[in-house]
Steps between C-alpha positions, in 0.01 A plus 500: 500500500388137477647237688709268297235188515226730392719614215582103448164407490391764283798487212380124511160546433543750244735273293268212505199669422689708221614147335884651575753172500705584818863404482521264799885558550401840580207410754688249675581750765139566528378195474422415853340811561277492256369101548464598852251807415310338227438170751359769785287584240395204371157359672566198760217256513445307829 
């Protein structure tokens, strides 16, 4: 199985690029988690 940030990250991605709204409520649990994967991802410039 996937670990439960990969599994985050991609249920996030998939809703954005799909144009889903996401019911923050819901995501609030995940919230965290996912703002902490998507900013490892994002490039760093020095």
């Amino acid at each position: 199985m996937l670990s439960p940030y990969v599994r985050d990250l991609a249920l996030s991605f998939i809703s954005l690029e799909a144009g889903q709204q996401i019911y923050l409520p819901e995501m609030r649990p995940w919230r965290k988690q996912i703002f902490t994967l998507l900013s490892g991802l994002t490039p760093r410039s020095g």
